[in-house]
C-alpha positions as CSV (number, residue, x, y, z in Angstrom):
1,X,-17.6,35.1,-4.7
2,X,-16.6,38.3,-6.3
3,X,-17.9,41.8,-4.4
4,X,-19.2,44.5,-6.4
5,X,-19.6,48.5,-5.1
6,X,-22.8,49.9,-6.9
7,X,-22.2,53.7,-7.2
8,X,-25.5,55.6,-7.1
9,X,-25.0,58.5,-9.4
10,X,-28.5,61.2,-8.7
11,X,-29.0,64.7,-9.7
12,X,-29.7,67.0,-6.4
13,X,-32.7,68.5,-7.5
14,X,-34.4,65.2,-7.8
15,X,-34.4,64.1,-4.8
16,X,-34.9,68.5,-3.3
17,X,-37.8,68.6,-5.4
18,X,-39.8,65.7,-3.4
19,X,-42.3,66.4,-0.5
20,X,-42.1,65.1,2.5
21,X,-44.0,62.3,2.0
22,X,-42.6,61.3,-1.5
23,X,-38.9,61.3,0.9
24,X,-40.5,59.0,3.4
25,X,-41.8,56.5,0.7
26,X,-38.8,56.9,-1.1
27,X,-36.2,55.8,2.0
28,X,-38.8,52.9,2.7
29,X,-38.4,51.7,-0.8
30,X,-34.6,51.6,-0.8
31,X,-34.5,50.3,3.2
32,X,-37.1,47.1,1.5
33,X,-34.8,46.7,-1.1
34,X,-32.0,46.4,1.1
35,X,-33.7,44.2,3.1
36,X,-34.5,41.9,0.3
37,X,-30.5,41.9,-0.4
38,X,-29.7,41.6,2.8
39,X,-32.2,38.3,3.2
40,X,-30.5,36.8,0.4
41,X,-27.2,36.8,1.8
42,X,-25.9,39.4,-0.9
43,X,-25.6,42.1,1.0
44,X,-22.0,43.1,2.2
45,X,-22.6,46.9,3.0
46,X,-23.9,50.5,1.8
47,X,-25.1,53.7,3.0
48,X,-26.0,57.1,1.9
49,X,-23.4,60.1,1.8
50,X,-23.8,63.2,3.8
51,X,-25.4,65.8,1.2
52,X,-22.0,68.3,2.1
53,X,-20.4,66.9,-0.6
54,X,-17.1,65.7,1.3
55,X,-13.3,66.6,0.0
56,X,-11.1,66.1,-3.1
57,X,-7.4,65.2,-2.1
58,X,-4.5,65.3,-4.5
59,X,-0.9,65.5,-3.8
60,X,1.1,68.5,-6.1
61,X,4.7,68.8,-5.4
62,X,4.1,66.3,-2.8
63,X,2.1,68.8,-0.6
64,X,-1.3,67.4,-0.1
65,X,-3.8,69.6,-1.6
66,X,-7.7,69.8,-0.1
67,X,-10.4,71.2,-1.6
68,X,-14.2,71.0,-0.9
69,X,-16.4,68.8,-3.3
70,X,-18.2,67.5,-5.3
71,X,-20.8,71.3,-5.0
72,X,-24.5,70.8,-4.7
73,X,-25.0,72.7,-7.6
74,X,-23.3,69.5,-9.9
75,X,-25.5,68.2,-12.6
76,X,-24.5,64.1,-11.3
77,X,-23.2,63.6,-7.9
78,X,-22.7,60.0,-5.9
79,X,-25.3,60.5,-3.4
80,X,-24.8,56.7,-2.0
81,X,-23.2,52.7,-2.5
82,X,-24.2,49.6,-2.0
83,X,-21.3,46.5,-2.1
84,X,-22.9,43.2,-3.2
85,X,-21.6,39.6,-3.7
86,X,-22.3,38.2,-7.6
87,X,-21.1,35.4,-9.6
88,X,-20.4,37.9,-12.6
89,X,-21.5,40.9,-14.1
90,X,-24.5,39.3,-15.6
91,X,-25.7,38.2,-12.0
92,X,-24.9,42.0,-10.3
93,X,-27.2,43.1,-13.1
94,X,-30.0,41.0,-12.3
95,X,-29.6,41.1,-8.5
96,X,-29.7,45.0,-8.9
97,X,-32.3,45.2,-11.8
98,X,-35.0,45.8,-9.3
99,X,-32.9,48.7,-6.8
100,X,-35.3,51.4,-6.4
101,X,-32.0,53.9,-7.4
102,X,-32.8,53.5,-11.3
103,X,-36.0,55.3,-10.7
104,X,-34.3,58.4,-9.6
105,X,-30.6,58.0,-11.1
106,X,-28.2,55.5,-12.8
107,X,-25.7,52.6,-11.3
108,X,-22.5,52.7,-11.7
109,X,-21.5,48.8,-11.1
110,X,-17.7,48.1,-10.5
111,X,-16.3,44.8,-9.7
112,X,-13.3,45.4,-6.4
113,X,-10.1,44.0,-6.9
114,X,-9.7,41.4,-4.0
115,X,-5.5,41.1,-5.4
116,X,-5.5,44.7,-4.6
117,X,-6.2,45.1,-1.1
């Protein structure tokens, strides 16, 4: 069955701008919804990214050039992924309709290239 990686595109503030207790309630609602995935046999992986905002690697003159990034203060950052097993698009969709993410953000849904690995 095909894998897809669900890219969960958020802008910072959203998720700075909660209390406490809207965090807490918010991390239960993706861990149930995970969960749920998970029950379903769905599930393959995910798992939220450090807030630091990682590296950028390209290669110029073939030196290997490092530089920090994405910044906090970016307007859409991936702030997380999930990798689930669909028929199709049309069944990712579904499966995913419900992910508490498109409260706070948008999906980006991607279908992996099994050939390719």
């Amino acid at each position: 069955m095909p894998t897809f990686i669900m890219m969960l595109h958020e802008d910072p503030a959203t998720f700075a701008a909660m209390s406490p207790d809207e965090m807490q309630a918010t991390i239960a609602q993706y861990m149930a919804w995970g969960q749920k995935m998970e029950a379903s046999g769905r599930l393959r992986g995910g798992q939220k990214l450090k807030d630091e905002g990682g590296r950028r690697l390209t290669a110029r003159d073939g030196k290997l050039l490092v530089t920090d990034g994405p910044f906090a203060e970016a307007k859409d950052v991936i702030g997380g992924f999930f990798m689930i097993e669909a028929a199709s698009y049309a069944e990712a969709e579904a499966l995913i309709a419900d992910c508490p993410h498109l409260r706070y953000g948008e999906i980006e849904l991607r279908e992996t290239d099994e050939c390719g690995a």
